[in-house]
C-alpha positions in Angstrom: -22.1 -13.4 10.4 -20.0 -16.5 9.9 -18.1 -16.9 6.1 -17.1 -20.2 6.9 -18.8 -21.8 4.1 -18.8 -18.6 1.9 -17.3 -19.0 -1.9 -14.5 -16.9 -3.0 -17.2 -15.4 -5.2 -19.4 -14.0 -2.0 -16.1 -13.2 -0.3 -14.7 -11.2 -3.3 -18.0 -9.3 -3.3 -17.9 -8.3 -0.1 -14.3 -7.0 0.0 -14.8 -5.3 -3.7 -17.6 -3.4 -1.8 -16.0 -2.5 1.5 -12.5 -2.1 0.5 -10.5 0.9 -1.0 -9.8 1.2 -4.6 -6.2 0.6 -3.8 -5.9 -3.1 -3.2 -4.2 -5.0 -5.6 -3.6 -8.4 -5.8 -7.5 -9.7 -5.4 -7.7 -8.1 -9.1 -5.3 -10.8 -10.8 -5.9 -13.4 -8.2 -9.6 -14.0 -7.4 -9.8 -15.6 -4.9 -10.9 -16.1 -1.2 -8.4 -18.4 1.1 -9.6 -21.1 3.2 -6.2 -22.7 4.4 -2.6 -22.8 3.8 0.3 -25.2 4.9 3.9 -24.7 3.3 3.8 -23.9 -0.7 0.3 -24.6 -0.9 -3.1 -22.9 -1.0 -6.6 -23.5 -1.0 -9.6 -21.1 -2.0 -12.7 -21.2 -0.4 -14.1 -23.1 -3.6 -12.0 -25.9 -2.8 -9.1 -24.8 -5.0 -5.4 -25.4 -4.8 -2.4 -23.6 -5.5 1.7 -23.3 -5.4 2.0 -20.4 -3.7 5.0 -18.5 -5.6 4.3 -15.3 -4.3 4.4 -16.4 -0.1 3.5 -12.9 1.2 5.9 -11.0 -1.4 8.8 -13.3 0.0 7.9 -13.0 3.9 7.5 -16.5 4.8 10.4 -18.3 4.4 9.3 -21.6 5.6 6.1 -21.8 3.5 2.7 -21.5 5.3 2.2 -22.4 9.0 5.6 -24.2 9.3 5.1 -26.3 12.5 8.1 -24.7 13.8 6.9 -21.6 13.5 3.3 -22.6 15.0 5.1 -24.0 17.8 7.0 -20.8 18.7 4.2 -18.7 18.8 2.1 -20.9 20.8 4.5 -21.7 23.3 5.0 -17.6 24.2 1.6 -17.4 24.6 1.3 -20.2 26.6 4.0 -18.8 29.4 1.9 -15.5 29.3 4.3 -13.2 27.8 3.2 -10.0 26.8 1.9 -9.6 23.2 4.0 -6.6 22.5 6.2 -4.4 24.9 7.0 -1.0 22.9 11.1 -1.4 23.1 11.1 -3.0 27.0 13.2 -6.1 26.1 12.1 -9.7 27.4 13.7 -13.1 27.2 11.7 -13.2 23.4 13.6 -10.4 22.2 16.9 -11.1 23.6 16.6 -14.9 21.8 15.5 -13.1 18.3 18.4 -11.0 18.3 21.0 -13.7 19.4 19.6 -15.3 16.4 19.5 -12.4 14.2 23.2 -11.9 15.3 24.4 -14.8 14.6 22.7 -15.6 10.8 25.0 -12.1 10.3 28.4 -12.0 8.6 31.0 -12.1 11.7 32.5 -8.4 10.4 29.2 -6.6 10.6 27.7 -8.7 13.7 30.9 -7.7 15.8 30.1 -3.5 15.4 25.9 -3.7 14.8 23.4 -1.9 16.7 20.1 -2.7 16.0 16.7 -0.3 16.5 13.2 -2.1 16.1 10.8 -0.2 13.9 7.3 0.1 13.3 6.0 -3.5 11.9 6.0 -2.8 8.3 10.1 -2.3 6.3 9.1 0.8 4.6 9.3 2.2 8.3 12.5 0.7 8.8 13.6 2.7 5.4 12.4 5.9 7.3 14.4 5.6 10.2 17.7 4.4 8.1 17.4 7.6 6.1 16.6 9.7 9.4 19.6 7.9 11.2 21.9 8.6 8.1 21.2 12.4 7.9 21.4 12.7 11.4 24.9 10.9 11.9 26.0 12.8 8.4 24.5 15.8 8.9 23.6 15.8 5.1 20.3 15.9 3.1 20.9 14.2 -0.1 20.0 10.7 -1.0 21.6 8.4 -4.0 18.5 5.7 -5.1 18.3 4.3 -8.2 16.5 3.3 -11.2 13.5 0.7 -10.9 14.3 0.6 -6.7 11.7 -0.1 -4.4 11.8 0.6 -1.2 8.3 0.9 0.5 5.1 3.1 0.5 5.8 6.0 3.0 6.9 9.6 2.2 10.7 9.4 2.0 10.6 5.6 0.8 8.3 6.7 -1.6 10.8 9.3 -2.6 13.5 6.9 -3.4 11.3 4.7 -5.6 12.0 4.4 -9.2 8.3 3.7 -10.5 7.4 7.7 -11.9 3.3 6.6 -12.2 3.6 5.7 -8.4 4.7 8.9 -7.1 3.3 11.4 -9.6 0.0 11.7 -8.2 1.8 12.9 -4.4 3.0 16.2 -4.1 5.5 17.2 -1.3 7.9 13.7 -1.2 10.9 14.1 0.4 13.5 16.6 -1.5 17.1 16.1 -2.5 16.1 12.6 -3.8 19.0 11.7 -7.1 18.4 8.4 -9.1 21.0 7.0 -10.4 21.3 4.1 -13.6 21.1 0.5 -12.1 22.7 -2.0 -14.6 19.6 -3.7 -15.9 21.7 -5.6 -18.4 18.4 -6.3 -20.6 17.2 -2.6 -20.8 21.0 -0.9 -19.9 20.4 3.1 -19.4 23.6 3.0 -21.5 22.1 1.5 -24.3 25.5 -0.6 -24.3 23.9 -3.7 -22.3 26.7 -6.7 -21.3 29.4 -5.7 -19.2 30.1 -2.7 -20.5 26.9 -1.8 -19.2 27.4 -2.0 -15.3 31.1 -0.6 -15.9 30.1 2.6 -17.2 27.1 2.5 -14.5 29.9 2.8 -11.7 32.3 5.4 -13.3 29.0 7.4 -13.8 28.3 7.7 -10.4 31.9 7.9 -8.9 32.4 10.8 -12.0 29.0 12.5 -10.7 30.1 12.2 -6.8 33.3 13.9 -7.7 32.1 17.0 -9.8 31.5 20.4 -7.8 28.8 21.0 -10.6 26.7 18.0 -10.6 23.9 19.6 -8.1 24.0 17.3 -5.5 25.5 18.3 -2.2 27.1 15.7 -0.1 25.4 12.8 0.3 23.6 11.1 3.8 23.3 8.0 2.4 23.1 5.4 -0.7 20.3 3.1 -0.8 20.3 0.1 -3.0 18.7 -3.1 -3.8 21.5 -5.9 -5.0 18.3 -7.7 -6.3 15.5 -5.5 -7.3 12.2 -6.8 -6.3 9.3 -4.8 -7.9 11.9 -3.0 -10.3 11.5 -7.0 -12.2 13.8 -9.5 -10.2 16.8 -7.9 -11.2 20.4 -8.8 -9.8 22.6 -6.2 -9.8 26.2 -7.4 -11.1 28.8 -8.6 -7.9 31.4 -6.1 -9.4 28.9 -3.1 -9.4 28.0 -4.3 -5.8 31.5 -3.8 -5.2 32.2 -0.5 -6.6 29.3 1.0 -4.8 31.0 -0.1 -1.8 34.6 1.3 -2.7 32.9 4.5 -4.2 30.7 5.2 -1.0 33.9 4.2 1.7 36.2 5.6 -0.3 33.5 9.5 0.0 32.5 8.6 3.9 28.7 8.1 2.1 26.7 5.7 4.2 26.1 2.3 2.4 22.3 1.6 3.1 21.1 -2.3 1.6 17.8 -2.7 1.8 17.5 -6.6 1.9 13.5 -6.2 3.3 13.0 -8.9 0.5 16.0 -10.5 -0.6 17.2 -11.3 2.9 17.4 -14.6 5.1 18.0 -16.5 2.5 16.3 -16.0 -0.4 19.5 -15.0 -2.7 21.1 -17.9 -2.2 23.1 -16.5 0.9 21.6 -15.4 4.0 22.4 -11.9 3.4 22.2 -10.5 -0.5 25.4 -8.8 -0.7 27.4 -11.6 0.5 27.4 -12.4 -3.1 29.8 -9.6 -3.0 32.7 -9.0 -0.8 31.1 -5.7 0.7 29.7 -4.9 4.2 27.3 -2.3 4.6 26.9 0.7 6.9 23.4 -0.1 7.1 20.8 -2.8 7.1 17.2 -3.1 6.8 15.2 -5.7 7.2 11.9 -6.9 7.4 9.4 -9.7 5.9 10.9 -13.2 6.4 13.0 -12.1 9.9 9.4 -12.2 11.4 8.7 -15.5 10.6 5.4 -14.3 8.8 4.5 -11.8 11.0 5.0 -7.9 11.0 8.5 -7.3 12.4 11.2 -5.0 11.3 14.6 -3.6 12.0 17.9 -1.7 10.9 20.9 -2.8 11.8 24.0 -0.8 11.4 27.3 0.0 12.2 27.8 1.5 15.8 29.7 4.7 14.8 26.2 5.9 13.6 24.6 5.3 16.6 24.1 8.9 17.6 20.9 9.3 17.8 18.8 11.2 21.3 16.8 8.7 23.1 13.5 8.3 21.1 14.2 10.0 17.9 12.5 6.8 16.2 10.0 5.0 17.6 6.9 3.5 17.5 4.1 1.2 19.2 4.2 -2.0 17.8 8.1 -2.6 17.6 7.6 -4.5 20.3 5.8 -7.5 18.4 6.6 -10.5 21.0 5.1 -13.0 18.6 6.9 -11.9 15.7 9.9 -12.2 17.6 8.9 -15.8 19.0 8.0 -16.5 14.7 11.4 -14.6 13.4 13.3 -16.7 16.4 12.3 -19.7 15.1 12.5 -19.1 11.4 16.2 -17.6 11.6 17.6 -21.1 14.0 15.5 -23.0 11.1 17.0 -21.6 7.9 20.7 -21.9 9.8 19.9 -25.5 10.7 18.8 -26.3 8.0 21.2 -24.2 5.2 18.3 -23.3 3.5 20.4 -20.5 1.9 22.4 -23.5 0.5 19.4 -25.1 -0.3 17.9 -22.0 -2.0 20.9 -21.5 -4.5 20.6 -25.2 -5.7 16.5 -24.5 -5.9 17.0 -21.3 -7.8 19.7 -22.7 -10.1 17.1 -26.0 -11.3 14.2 -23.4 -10.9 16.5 -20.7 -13.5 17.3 -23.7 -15.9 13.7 -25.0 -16.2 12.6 -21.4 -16.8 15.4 -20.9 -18.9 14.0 -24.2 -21.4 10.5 -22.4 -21.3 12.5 -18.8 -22.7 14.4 -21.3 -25.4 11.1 -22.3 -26.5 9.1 -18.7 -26.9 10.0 -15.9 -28.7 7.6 -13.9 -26.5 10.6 -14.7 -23.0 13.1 -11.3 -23.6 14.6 -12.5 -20.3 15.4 -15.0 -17.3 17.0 -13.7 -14.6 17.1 -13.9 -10.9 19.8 -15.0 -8.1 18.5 -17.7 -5.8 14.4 -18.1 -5.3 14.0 -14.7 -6.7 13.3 -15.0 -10.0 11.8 -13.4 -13.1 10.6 -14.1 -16.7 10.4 -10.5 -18.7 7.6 -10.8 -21.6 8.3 -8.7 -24.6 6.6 -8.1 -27.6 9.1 -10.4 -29.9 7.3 -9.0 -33.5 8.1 -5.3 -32.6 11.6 -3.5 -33.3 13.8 -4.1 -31.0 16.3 -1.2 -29.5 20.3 -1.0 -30.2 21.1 -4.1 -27.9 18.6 -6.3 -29.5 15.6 -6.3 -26.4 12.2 -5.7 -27.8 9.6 -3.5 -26.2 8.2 -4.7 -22.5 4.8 -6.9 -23.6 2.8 -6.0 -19.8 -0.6 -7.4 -21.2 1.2 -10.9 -21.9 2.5 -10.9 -18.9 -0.7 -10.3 -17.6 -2.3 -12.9 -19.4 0.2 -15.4 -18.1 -0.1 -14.7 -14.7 -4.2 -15.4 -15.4 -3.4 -18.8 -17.6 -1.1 -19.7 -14.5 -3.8 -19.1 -11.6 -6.5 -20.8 -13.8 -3.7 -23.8 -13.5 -3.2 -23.7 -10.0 0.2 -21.4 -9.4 0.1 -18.0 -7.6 2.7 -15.4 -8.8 3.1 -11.9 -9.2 4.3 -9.1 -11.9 6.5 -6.5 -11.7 9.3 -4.6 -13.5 8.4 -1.7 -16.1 5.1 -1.9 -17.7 4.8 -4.9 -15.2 5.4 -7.3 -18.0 8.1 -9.3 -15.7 6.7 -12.9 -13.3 8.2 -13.0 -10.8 8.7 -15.9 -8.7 9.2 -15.8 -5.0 8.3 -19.2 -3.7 8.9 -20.2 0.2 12.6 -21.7 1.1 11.2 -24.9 1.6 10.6 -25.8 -1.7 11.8 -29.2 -3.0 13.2 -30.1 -6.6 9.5 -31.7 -7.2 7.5 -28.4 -6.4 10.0 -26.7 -8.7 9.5 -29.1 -11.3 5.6 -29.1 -11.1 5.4 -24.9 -11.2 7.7 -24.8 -14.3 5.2 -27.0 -15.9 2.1 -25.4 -15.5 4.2 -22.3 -16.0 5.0 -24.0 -19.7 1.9 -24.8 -20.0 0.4 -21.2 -19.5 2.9 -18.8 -21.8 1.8 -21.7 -24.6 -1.9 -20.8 -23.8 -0.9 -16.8 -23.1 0.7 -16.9 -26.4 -1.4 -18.6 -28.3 -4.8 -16.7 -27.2 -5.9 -14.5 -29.5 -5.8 -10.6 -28.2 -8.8 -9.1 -28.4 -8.6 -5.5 -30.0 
């Protein structure tokens, strides 16, 4: 049966009969794509869109970026294989050149790198599998609102309780520690008060026989939390983790699956910070679109037995042709550069939106990965002044913003946070035209009356 000239309507149907209760974003964003081609979208009704979401941050350059098409078409072409398991070829040597050299110089000169199953939350596995083996500890720090994937032991580390409550058996010796989320500070203190007493907590906790946690493997940590609502950690707390975890031979995993490549405003996230990692994992945009990921770490952990991680698509030859060409196209171009100046005209135009609405508790972000937090302005606020997380506006913003032609995506706690996560390639005029129709929607979200 063709669906070429199918509505998103009939092609809704069909998927909302066939597949599993668990898919998501179909419910806030009906609709059915046709085509795509770099921040745009159109739906099978003829529709277009910015596309602000870009695969939760995976394609860098936008949709089918020529240089990307190119790349992929030419290995096929020469009739490489499609995927090799972890056989190298002339593909995978060129994608880790690249990969090597968009790194900092001090973590590129001592980095090994293992290929992982396609997706990052496999790449999270086999950092936590390669930190308790080269440790010979159990125990993991996470933190608060993290996200790091969908598996058992990423699951473990996540901070989202509904998430993981209906799974017994996750991975044990889990500890979550308080991430300084300024606007809703564990402290109740909030400014910078907040993230100070966030890093003596932990260095106090690591150094007390009678906390309950044995010595660590490993620290995972987003410097910008994703799901948890676009939040940046502070540089200084980015720091201390570092000192605090050297300083106790703790492995320092970063989990820049989302926030690397670019996307921060630097190619890497904690280059904000003067900190290198232990350990790196990454996924999404290094594949140029398609399902590739890796960790990269330092080379005194490398003691792993041959095939103690694995798996059969690492070998993804076209991801590696895609991820090739993206990484050479972001360091041509200094798209990181070029991210930090979008993100700061992109912060200030969301920032005149916040000004303007009671309803906007928060605007925060680093680079092109942004948030807006919703609150529910008329209800008490707490100690430092943030009123109560407002998920159905939020909800109805996201709706008044699709109806208007802009794709984005919630998060945060009771998912009352947009976030915005647009491609790399996006130009001062894209920005300007989303923050209008983004204007325009929390005026319509905020106006419509709530039915009881």
């Amino acid at each position: 049966m063709s669906y070429d000239d199918a509505t998103n309507e009939e092609l809704l149907g069909q998927q909302a009969a066939r597949e599993s209760n668990a898919r998501t974003y179909p419910r806030s964003l009906p609709m059915a794509i046709r085509r795509a081609r770099g921040i745009e979208l159109e739906d099978m009704d003829g529709n277009t869109y910015y596309d602000c979401l870009a695969g939760a941050g995976t394609l860098a350059l936008g949709h089918n970026h020529p240089v990307v098409v190119e790349a992929i078409e030419h290995t096929m072409e020469t009739g490489a294989a499609m995927h090799t398991l972890d056989v190298t070829t002339p593909v995978k040597e060129a994608f880790v050149d690249s990969l090597y050299d968009s790194l900092p110089a001090e973590f590129a000169d001592t980095a090994k790198i293992q290929f992982c199953s396609p997706a990052g939350t496999d790449a999270v596995e086999a950092a936590l599998k390669l930190a308790k083996t080269a440790t010979g500890n159990r125990s993991v720090l996470a933190f608060r609102g993290g996200y790091h994937g969908m598996t058992n032991g990423a699951l473990s580390l996540m901070g989202d309780v509904e998430t993981k409550a209906p799974i017994p058996g996750l991975m044990a010796d889990v500890h979550h520690l308080p991430y300084p989320y300024e606007h809703r500070c564990p402290f109740g203190v909030g400014g910078e008060k907040s993230h100070r007493l966030a890093s003596r907590y932990v260095e106090r906790l690591l150094d007390d026989p009678k906390s309950g946690i044995v010595d660590p493997a490993a620290m995972i940590l987003e410097t910008v939390q994703g799901e948890g609502g676009s939040v940046p950690a502070p540089i200084e707390w980015i720091e201390e983790m570092r000192r605090i975890t050297a300083e106790r031979d703790v492995p320092l995993i970063v989990d820049d699956i989302q926030a690397g490549l670019g996307r921060t405003g630097e190619l890497y996230s904690f280059e904000h910070a003067d900190v290198t990692p232990d350990v790196l994992v990454l996924s999404k945009a290094i594949g140029g679109g398609l399902p590739l990921a890796v960790v990269l770490y330092h080379e005194a952990l490398d003691v792993w037995e041959p095939g103690a991680h694995a798996g059969t698509f690492r070998g993804n030859q076209p991801a590696m042709a895609a991820g090739w060409a993206t990484i050479e196209y972001v360091l041509e171009n200094d798209l990181a550069e070029h991210a930090a100046a979008m993100g700061e005209r992109f912060a200030e135009r969301l920032g005149e939106t916040g000004a303007t609405f009671d309803a906007v508790g928060d605007v925060r972000g680093r680079g092109l990965m942004l948030g807006v937090e919703f609150v529910d302005a008329d209800a008490e606020p707490d100690e430092i002044g943030s009123h109560p997380a407002d998920g159905d506006l939020a909800a109805r913003v996201q709706s008044a913003c699709f109806e208007r032609g802009l794709v984005i995506e919630r998060g945060g706690p009771d998912s009352a946070t947009v976030r915005f996560l647009p491609p790399l390639i996006v130009d001062r005029s894209d920005v300007d035209g989303i923050c209008e129709i983004f204007h325009e929607a929390v005026h319509a979200a905020v106006e419509a009356p709530v039915r009881a």
